[in-house]
MDTraj code that builds the backbone (N, CA, C; nanometers):
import mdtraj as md
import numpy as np

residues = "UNK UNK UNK UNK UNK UNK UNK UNK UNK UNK UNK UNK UNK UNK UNK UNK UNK UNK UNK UNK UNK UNK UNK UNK UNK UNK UNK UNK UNK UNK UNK UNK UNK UNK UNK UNK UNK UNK UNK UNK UNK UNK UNK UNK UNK UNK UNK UNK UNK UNK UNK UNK UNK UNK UNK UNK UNK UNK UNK UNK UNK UNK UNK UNK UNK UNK UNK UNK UNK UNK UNK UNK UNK UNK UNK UNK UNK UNK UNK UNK UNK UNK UNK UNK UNK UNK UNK UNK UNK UNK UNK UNK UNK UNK UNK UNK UNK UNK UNK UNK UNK UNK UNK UNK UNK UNK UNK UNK UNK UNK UNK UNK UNK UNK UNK UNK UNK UNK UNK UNK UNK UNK UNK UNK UNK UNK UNK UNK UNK UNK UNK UNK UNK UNK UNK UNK UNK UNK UNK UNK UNK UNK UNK UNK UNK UNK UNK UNK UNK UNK UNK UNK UNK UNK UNK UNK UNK UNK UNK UNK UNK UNK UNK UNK UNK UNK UNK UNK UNK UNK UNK UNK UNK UNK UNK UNK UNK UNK UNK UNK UNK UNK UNK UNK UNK UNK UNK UNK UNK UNK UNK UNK UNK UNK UNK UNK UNK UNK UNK UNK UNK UNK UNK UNK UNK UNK UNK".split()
xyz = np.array([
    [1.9032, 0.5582, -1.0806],
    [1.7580, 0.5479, -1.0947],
    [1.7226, 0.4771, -1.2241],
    [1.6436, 0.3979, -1.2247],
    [1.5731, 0.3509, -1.2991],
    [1.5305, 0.4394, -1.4581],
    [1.5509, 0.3987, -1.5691],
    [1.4893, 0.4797, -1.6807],
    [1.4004, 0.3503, -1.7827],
    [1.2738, 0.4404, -1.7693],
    [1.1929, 0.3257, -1.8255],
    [1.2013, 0.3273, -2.0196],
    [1.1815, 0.2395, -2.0777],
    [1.2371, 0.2444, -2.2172],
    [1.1481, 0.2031, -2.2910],
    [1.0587, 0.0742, -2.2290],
    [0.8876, 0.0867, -2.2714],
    [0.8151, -0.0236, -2.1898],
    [0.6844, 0.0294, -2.1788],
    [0.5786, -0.0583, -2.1150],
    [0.4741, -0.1166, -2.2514],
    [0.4473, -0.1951, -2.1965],
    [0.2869, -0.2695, -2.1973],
    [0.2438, -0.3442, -2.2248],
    [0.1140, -0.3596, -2.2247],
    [0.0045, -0.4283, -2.1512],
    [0.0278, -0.5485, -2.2382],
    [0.0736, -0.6599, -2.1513],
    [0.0596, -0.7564, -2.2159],
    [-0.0105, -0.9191, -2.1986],
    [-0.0804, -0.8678, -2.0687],
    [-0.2021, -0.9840, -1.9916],
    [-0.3232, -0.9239, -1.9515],
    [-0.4375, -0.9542, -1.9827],
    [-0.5369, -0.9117, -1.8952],
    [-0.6448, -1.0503, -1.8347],
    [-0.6344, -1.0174, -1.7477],
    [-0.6906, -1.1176, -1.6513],
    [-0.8622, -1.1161, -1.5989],
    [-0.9687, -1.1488, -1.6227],
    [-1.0461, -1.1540, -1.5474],
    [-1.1131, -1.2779, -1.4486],
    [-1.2221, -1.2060, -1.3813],
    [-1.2479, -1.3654, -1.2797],
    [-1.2118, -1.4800, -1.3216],
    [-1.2634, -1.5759, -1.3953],
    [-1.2006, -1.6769, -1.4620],
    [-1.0790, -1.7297, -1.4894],
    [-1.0171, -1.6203, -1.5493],
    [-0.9088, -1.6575, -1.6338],
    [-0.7839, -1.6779, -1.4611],
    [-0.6851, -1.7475, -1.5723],
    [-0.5604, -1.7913, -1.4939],
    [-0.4797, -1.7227, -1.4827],
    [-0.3801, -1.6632, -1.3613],
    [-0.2916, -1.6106, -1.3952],
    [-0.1621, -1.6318, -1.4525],
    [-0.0586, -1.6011, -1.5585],
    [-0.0109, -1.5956, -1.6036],
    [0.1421, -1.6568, -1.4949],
    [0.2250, -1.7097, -1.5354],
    [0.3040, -1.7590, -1.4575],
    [0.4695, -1.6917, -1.5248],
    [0.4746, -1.6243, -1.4899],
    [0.5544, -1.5441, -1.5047],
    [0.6767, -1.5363, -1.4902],
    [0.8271, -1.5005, -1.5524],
    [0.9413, -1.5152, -1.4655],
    [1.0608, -1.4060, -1.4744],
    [0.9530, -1.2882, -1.4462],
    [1.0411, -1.1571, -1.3988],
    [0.9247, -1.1157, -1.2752],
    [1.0159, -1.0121, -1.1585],
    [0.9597, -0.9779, -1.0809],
    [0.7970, -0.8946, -1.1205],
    [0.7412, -0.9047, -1.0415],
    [0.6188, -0.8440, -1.0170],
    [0.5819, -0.7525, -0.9172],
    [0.5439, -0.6225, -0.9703],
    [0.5119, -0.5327, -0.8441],
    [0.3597, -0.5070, -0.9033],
    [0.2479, -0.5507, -0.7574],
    [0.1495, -0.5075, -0.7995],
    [0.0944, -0.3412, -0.6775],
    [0.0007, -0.3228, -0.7979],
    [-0.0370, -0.1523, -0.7380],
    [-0.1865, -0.1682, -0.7120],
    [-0.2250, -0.1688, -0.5939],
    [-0.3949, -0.1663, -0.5468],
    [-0.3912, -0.0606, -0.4892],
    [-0.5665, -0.0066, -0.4849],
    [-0.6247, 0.0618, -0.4807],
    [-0.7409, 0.1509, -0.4875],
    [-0.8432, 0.2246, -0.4088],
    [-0.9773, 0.2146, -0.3933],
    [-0.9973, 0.2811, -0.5203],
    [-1.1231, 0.2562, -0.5907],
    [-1.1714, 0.3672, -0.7413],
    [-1.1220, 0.4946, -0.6943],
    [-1.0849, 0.5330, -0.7831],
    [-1.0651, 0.6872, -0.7927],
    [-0.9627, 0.7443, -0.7284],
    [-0.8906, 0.6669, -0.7139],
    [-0.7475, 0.7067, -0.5909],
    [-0.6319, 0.7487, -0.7123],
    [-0.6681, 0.7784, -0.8384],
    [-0.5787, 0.7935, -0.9517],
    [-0.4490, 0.6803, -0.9235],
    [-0.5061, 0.5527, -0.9478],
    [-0.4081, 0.4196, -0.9554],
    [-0.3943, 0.4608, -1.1252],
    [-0.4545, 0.4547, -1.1980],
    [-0.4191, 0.4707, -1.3484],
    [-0.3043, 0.6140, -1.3820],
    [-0.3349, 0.6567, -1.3423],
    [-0.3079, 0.7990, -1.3309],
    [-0.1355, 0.8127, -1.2759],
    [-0.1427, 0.7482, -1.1738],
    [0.0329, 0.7317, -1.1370],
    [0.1271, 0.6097, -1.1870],
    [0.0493, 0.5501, -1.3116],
    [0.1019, 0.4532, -1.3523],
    [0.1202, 0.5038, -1.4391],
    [0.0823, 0.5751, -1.5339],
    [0.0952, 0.6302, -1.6802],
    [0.2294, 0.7284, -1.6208],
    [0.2263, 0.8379, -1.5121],
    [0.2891, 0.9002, -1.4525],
    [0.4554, 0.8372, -1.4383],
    [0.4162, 0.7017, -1.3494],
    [0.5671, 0.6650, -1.3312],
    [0.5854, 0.5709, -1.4879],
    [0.5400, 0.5429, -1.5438],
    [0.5931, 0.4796, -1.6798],
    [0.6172, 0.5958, -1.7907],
    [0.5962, 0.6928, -1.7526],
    [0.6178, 0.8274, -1.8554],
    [0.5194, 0.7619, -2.0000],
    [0.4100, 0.7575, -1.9648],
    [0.2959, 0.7250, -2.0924],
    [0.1797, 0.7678, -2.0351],
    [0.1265, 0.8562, -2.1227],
    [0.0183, 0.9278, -2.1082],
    [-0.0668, 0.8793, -2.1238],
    [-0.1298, 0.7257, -2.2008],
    [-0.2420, 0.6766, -2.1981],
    [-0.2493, 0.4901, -2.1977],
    [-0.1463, 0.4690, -2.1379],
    [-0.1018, 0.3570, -2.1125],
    [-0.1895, 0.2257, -2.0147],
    [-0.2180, 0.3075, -1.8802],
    [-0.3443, 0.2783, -1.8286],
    [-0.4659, 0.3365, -1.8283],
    [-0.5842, 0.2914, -1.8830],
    [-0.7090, 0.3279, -1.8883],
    [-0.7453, 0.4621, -1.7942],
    [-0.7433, 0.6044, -1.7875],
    [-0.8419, 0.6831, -1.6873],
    [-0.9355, 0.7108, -1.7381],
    [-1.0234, 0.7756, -1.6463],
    [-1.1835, 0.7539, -1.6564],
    [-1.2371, 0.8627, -1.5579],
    [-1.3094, 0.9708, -1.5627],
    [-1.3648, 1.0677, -1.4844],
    [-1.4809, 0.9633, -1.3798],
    [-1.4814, 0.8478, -1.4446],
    [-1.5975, 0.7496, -1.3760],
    [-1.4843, 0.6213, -1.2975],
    [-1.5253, 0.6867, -1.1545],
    [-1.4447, 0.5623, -1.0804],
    [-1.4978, 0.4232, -1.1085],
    [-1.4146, 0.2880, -1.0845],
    [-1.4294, 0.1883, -1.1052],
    [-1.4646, 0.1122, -1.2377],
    [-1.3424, 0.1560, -1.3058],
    [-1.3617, 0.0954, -1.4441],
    [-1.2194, 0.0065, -1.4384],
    [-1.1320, -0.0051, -1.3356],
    [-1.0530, -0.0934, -1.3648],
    [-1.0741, -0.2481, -1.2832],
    [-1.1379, -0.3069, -1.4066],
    [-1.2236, -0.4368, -1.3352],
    [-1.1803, -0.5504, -1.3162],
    [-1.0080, -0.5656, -1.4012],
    [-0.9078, -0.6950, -1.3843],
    [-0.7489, -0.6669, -1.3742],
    [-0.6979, -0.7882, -1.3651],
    [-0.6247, -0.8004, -1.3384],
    [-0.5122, -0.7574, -1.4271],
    [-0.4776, -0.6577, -1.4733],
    [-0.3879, -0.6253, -1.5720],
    [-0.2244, -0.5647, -1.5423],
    [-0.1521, -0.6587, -1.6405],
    [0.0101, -0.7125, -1.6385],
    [0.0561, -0.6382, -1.7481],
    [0.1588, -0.5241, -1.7169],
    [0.2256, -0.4477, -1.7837],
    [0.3582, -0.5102, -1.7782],
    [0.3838, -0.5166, -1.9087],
    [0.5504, -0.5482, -1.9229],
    [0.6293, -0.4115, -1.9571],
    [0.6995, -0.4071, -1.8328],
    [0.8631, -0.2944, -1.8401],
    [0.9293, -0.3420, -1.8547],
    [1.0202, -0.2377, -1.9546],
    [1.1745, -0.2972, -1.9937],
    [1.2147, -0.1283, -1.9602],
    [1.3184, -0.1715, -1.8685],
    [1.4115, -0.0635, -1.8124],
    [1.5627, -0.0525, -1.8102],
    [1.6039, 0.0487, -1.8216],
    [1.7797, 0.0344, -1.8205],
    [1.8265, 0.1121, -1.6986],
    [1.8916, 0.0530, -1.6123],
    [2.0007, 0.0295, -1.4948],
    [2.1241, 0.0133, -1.5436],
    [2.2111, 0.0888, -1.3872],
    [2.3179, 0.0785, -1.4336],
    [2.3464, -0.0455, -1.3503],
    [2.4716, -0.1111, -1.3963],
    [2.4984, -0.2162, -1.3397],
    [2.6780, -0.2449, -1.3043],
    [2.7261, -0.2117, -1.2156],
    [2.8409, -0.2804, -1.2052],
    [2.9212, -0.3530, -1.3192],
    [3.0312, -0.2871, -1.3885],
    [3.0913, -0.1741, -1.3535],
    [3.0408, -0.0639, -1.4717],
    [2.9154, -0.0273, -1.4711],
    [2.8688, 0.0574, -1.5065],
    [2.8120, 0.0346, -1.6536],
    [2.8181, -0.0696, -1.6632],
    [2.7790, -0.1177, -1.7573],
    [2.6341, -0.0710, -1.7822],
    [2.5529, -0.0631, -1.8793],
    [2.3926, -0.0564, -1.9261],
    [2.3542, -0.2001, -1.9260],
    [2.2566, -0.2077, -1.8503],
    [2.2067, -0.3458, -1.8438],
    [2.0366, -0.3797, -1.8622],
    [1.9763, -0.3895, -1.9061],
    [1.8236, -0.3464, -1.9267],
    [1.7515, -0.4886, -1.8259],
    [1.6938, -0.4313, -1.7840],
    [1.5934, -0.4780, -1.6803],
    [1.4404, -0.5051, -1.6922],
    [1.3512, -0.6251, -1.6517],
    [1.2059, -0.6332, -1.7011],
    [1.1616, -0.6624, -1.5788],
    [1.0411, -0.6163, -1.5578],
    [0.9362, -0.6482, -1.4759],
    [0.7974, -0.6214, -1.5174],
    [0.6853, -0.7059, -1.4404],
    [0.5596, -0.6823, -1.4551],
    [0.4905, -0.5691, -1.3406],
    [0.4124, -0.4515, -1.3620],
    [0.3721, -0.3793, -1.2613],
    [0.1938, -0.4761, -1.3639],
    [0.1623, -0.4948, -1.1882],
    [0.0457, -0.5347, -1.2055],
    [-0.0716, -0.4676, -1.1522],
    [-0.1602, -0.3916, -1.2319],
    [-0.2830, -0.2798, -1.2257],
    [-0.3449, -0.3966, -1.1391],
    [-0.4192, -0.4181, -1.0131],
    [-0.4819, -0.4940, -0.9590],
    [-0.6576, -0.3917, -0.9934],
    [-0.7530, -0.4368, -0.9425],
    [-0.8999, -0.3979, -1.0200],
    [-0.8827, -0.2743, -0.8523],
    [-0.9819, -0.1453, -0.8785],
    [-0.9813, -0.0709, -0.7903],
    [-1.1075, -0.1155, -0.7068],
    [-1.1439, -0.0840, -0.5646],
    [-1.1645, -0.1720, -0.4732],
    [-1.2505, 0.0019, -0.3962],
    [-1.4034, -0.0223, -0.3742],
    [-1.5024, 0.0200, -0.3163],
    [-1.5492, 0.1369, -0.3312],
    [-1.6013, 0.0840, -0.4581],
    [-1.6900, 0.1519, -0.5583],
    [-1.8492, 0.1602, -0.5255],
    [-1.8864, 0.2789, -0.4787],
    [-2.0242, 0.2633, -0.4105],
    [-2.1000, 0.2294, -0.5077],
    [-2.1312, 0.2427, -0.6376],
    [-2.2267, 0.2692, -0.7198],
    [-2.2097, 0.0915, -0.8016],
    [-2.0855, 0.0422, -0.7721],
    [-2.0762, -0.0435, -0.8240],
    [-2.2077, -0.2140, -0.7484],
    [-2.2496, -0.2517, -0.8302],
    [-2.3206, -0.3428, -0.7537],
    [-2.2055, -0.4659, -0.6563],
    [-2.3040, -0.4910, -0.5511],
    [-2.2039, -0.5550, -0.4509],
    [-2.2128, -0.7345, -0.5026],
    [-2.2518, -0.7850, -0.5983],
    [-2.2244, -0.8827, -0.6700],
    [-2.0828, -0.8832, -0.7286],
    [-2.0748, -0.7320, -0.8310],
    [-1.9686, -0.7066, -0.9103],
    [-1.8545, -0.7112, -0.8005],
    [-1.8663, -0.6214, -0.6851],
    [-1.7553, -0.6039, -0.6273],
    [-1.6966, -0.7508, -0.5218],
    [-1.7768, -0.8198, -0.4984],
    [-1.7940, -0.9758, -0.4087],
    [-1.7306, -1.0064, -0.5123],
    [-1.7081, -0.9847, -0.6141],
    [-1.6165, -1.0749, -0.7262],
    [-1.4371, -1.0145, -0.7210],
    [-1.4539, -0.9509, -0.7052],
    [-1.3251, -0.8365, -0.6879],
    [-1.1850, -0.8915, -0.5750],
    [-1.3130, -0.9137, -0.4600],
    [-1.1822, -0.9088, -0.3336],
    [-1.1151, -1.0258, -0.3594],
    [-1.1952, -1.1643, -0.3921],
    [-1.1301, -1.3055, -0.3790],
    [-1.0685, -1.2789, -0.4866],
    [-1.0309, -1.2157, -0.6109],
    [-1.0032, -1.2021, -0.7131],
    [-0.8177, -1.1668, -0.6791],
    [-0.8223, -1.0401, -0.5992],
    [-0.7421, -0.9542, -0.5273],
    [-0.6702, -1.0743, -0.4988],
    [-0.7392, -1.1288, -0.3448],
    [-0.6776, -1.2025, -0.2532],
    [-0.5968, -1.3253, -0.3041],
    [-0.6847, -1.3802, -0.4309],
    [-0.6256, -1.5156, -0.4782],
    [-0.4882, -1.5074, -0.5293],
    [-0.4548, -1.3411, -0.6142],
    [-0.3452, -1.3337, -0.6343],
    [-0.2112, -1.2914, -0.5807],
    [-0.2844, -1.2031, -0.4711],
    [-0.1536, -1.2289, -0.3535],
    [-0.1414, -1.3212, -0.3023],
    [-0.2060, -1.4175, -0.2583],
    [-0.1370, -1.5291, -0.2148],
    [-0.1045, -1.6353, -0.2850],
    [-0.1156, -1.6162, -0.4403],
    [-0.0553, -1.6888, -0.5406],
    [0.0773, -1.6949, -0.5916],
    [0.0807, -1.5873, -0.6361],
    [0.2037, -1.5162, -0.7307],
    [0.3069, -1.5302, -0.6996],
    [0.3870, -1.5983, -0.7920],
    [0.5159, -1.6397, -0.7574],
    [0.6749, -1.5802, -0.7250],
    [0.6451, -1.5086, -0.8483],
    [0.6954, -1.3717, -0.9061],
    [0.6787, -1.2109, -0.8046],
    [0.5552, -1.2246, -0.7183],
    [0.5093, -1.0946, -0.6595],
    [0.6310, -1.0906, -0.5261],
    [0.6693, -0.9248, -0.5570],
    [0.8106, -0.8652, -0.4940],
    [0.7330, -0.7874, -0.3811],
    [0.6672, -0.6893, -0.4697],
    [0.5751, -0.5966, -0.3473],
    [0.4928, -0.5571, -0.4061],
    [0.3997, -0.4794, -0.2982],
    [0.2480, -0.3961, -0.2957],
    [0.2584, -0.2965, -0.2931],
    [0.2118, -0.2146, -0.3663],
    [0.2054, -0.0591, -0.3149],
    [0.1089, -0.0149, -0.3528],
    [0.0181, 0.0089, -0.2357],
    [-0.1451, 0.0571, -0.1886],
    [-0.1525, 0.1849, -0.1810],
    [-0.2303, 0.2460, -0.2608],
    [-0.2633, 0.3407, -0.3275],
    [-0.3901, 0.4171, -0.1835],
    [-0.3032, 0.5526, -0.1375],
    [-0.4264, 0.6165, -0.0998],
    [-0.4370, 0.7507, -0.1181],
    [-0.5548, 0.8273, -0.0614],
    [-0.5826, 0.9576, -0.1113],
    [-0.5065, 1.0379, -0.0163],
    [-0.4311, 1.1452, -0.0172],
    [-0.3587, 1.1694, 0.1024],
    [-0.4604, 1.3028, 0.1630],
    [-0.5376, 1.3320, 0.0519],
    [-0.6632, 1.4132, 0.1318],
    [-0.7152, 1.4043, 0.2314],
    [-0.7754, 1.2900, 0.2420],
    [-0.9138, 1.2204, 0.3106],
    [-0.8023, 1.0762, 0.4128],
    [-0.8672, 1.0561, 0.5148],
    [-0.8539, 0.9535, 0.6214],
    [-0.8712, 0.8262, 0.5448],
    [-0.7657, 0.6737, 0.5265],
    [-0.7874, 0.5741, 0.4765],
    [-0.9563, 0.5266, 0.5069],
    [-0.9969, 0.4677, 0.4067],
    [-1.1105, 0.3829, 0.4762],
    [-1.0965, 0.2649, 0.4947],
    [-1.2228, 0.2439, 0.5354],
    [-1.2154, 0.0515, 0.5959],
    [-1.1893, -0.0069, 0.4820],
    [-1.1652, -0.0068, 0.3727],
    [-1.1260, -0.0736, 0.2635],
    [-0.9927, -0.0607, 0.2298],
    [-0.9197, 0.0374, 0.2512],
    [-0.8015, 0.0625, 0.2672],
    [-0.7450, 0.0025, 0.3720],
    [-0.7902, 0.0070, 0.4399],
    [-0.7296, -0.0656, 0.5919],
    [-0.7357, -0.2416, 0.5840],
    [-0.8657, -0.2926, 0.4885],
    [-0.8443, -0.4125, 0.4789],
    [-0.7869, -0.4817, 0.4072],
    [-0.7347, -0.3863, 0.2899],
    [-0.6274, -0.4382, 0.1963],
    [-0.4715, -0.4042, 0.2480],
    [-0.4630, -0.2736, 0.3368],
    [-0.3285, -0.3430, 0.3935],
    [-0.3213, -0.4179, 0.4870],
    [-0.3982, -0.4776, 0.5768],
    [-0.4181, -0.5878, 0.6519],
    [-0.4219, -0.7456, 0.5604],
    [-0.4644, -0.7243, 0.4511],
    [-0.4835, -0.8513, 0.3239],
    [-0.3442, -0.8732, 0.3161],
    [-0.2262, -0.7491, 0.2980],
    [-0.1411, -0.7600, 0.2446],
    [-0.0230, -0.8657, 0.3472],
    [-0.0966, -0.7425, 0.4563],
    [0.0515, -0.7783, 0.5711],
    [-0.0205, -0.9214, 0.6059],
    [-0.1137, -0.9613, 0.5630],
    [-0.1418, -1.1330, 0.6092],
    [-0.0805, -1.2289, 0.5076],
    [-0.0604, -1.1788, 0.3935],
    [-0.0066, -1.2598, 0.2806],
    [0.1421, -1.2308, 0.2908],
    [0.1960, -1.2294, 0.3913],
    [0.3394, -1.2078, 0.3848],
    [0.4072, -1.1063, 0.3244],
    [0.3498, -1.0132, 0.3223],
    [0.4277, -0.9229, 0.2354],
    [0.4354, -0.7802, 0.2918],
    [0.5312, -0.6707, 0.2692],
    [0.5328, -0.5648, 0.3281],
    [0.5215, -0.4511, 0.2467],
    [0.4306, -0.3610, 0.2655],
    [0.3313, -0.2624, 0.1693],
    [0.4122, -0.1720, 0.1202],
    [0.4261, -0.1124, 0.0005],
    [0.4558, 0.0589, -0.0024],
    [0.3506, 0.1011, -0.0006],
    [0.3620, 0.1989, 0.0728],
    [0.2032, 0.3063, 0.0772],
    [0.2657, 0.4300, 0.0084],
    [0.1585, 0.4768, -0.0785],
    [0.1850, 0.5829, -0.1945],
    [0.0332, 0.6413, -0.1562],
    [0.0229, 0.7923, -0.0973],
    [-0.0348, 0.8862, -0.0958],
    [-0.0654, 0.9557, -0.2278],
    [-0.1473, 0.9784, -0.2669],
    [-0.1756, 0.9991, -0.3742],
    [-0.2517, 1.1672, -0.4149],
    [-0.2643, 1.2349, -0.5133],
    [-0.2796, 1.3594, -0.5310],
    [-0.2345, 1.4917, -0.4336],
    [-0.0760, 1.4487, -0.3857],
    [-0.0206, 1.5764, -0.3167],
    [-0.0109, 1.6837, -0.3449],
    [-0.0586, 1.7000, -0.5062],
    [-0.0494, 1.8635, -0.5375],
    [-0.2159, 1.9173, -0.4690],
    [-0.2486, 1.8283, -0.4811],
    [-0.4058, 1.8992, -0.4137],
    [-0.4187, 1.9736, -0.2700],
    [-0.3017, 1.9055, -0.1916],
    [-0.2811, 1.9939, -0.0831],
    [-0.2148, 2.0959, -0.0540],
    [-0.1922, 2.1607, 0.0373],
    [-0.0632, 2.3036, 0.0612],
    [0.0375, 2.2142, 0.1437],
    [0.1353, 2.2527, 0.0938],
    [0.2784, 2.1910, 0.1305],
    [0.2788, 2.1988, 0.2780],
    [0.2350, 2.2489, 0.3250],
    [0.2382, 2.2795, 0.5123],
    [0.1577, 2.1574, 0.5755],
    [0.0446, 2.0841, 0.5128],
    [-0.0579, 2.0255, 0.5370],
    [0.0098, 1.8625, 0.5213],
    [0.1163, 1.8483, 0.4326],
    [0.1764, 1.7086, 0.3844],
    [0.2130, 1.6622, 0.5195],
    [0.2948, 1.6920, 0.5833],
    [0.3474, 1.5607, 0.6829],
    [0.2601, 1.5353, 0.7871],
    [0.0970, 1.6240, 0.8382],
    [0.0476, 1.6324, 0.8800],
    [-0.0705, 1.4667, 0.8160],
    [-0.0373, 1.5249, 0.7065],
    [-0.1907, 1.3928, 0.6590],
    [-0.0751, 1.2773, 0.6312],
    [0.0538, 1.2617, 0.6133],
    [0.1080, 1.1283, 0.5812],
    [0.1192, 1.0737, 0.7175],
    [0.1121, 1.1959, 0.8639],
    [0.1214, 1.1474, 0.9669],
    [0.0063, 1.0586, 1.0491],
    [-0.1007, 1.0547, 0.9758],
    [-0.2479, 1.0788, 0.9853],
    [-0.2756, 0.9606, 0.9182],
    [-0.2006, 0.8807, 0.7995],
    [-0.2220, 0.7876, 0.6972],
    [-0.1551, 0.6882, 0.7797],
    [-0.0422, 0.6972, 0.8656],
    [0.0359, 0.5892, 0.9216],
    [-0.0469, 0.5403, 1.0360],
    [-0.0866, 0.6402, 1.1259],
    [-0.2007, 0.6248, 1.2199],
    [-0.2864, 0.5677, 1.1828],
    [-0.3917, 0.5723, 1.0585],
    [-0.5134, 0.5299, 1.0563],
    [-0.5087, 0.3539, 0.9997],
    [-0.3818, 0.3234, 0.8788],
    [-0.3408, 0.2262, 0.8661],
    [-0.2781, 0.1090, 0.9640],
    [-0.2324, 0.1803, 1.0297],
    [-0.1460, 0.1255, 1.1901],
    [-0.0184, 0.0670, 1.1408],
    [0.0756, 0.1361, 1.0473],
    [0.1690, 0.1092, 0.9744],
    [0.2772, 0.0762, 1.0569],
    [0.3577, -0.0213, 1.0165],
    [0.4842, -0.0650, 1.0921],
    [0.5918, 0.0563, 1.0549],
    [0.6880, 0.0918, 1.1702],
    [0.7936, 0.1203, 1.1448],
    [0.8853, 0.1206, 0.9633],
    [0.9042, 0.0232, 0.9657],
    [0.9513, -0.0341, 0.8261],
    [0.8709, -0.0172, 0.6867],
    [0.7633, 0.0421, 0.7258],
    [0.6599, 0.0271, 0.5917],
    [0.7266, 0.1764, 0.5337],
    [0.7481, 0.1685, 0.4240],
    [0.7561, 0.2719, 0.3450],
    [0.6376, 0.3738, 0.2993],
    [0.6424, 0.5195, 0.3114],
    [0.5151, 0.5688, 0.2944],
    [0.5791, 0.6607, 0.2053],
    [0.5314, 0.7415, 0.1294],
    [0.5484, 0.8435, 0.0293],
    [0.4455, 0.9158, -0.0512],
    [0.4603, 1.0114, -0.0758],
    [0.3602, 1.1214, -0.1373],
    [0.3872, 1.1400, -0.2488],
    [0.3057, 1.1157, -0.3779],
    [0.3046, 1.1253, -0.4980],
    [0.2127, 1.2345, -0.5659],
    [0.2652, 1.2908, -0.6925],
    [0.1362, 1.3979, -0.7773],
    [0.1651, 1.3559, -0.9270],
    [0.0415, 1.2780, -0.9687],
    [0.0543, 1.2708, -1.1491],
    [0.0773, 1.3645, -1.1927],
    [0.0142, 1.4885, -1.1433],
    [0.0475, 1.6477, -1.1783],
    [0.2023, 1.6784, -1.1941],
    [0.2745, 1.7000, -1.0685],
    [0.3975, 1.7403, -1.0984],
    [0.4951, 1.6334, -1.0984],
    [0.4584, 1.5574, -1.0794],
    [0.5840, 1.4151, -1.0875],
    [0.6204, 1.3994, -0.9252],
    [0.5737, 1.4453, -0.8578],
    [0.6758, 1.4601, -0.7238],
    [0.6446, 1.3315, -0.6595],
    [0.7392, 1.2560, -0.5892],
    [0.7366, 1.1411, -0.5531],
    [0.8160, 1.0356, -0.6338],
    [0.7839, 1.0603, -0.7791],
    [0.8229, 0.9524, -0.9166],
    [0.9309, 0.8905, -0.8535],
    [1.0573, 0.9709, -0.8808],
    [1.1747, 0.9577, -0.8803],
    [1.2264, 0.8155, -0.7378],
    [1.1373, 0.8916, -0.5957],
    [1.1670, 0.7745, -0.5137],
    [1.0953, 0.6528, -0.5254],
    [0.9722, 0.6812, -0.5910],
    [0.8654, 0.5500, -0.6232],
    [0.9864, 0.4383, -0.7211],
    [1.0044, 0.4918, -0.8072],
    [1.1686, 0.4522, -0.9193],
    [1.2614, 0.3595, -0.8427],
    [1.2995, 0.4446, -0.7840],
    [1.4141, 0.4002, -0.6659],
    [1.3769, 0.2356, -0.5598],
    [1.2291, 0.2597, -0.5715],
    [1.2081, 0.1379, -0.4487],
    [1.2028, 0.0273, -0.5426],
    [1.1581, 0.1158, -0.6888],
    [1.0920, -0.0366, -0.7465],
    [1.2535, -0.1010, -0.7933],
    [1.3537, -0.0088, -0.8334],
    [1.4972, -0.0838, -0.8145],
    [1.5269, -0.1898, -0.7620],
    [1.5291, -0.1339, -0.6238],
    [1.4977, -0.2299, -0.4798],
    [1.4838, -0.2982, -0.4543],
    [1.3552, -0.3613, -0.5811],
    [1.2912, -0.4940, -0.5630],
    [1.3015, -0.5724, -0.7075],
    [1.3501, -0.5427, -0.7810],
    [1.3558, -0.6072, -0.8737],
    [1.5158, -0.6284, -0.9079],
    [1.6220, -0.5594, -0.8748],
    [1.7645, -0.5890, -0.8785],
    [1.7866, -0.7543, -0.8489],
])
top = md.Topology()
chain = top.add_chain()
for i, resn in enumerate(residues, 1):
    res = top.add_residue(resn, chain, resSeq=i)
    for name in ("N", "CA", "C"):
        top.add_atom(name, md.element.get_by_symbol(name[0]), res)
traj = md.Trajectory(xyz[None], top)
């Protein structure tokens, strides 16, 4: 498994600006306001204030590029340290937010998945409470149109009773219309649970 050794922030991107051309893998993380995208990033980078949270959904308004440096083991066991960018993408359907602000958002989204040179995978952030919404559904449809194949990360599993989990991840694959092959998993910033395989995929893709 993966051990992270340090992050950060070392691009921030808004409408305008260009993206950064990069030449270590890229995993970006989308997701609707308030789905604690900040929250499982600080979580899986073991930094407590690394990405911005906010009791006020929709404050993550660009495009922001975290640099990891990680150590792997490597054949023949050697320590080998490893970099990638996890990219905070802006959180996506924010009622309160004006629909100017947010009309700025999606092409924002979209331009960089189908840009990025560097981009390995997605992993779309949902509530494992509540039924995806149409915004959820159109960003993994964004995704699987840009060639690419999603991790879906359920999000605040301590909020439920353990009896109730395979019931709503069963419920998340349904409402998404998830392929076979799509990876799904249940995460808690709370207790860490999930981390470890979230770790494991991002291996996966950046080896």
């Amino acid at each position: 498994m993966l051990t992270v050794k340090n992050a950060e922030l070392e691009t921030v991107c808004g409408v305008t600006s260009k993206f950064p051309l990069n030449d270590s893998p890229e995993l970006a993380f989308a997701g609707r306001s308030n789905v604690g995208k900040s929250s499982l990033i600080n979580a899986l980078l073991c930094r407590k204030k690394l990405a911005r949270t906010s009791a006020e959904p929709g404050k993550t308004r660009t495009v922001n590029y975290f640099k990891v440096r990680c150590g792997k083991t490597a054949p023949p066991d050697l320590e080998a340290d490893a970099f990638f960018y996890l990219v905070d993408l802006p959180g996506y359907g924010y009622a309160k937010t004006s629909m100017a602000e947010r009309a700025k958002w999606g092409p924002m989204i979209e331009k960089y998945l189908n840009t990025s040179a560097q981009l390995k995978c997605v992993v779309l952030l949902v509530d494992i409470r509540h039924d995806p919404t149409a915004d959820d559904r159109q960003m993994y449809d964004w995704i699987v149109s840009a060639g690419r194949t999603p991790v879906v990360v359920a999000t605040k599993a301590d909020k439920i009773k353990r009896s109730q989990l395979d019931k709503q991840l069963k419920n998340i694959k349904l409402k998404l219309g998830m392929e076979k092959d799509v990876k799904l998993l249940a995460f808690s910033s709370e207790t860490k649970q999930g981390r470890e395989e979230l770790l494991n995929i991002v291996e996966g893709f950046i080896s």
